[in-house]
C-alpha distance (Angstrom), angle and dihedral (degrees) to the residues before:
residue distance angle dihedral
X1 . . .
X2 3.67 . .
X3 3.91 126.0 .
X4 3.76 134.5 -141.8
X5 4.17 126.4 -88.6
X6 3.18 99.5 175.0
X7 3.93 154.0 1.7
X8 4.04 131.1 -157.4
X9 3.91 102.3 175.5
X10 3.71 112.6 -66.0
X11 4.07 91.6 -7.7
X12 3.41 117.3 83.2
X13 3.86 141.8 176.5
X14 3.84 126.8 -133.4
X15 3.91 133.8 -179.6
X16 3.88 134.3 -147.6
X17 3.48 96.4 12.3
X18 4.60 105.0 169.7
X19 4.02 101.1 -110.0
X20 3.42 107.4 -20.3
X21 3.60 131.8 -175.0
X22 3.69 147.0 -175.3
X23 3.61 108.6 -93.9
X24 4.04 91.0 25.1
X25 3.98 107.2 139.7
X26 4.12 106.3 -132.4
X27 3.42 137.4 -162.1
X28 4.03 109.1 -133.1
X29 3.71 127.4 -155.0
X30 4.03 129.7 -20.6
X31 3.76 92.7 -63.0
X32 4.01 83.0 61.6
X33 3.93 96.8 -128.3
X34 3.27 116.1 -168.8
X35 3.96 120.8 -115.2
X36 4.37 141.8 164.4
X37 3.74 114.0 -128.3
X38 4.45 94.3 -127.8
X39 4.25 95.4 173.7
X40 3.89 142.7 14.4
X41 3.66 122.5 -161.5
X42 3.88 108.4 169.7
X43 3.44 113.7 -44.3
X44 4.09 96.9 -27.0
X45 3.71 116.4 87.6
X46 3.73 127.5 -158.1
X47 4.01 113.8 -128.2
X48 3.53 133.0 -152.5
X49 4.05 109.2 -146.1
X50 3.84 103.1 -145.4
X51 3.82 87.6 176.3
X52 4.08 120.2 46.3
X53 4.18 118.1 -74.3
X54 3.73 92.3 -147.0
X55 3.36 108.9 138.5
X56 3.63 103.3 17.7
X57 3.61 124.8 144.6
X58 4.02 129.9 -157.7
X59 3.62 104.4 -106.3
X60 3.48 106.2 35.8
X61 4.11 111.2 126.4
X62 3.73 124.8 -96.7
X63 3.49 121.5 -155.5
X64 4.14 130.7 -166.8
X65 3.66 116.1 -133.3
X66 4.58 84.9 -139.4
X67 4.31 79.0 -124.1
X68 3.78 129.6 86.3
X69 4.01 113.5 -118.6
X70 3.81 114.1 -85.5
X71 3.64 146.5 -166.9
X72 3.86 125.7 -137.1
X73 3.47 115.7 -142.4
């Protein structure tokens, strides 16, 4: 389980996330938000908020989903 470095509005940054990779949906802090892993640069991904980062703070755990984001049709 990884843990948040930093947060810019509804972008955030998280480290040592288990097998991540781009397109990975994530679960982000306790409340469980739910987020889209956009970039990876050594062991820090870049995460797309898809639900509001109010209230975030920098270490709360990350964790990938294992399964890119999709769309039912």
């Amino acid at each position: 389980m990884g843990r948040l470095v930093k947060i810019t509005q509804n972008v955030v940054k998280a480290e040592g996330i288990e097998n991540a990779r781009i397109r990975d949906t994530v679960y982000v802090g306790k409340q469980r938000l739910f987020g889209e892993i956009v970039n990876i640069e050594k062991n820090e991904a870049e995460i797309q908020m898809y639900e509001s980062a109010d209230g975030l703070m920098l270490g709360e755990p990350v964790k990938s989903a294992g399964v890119p984001l999709s769309i039912g049709l």
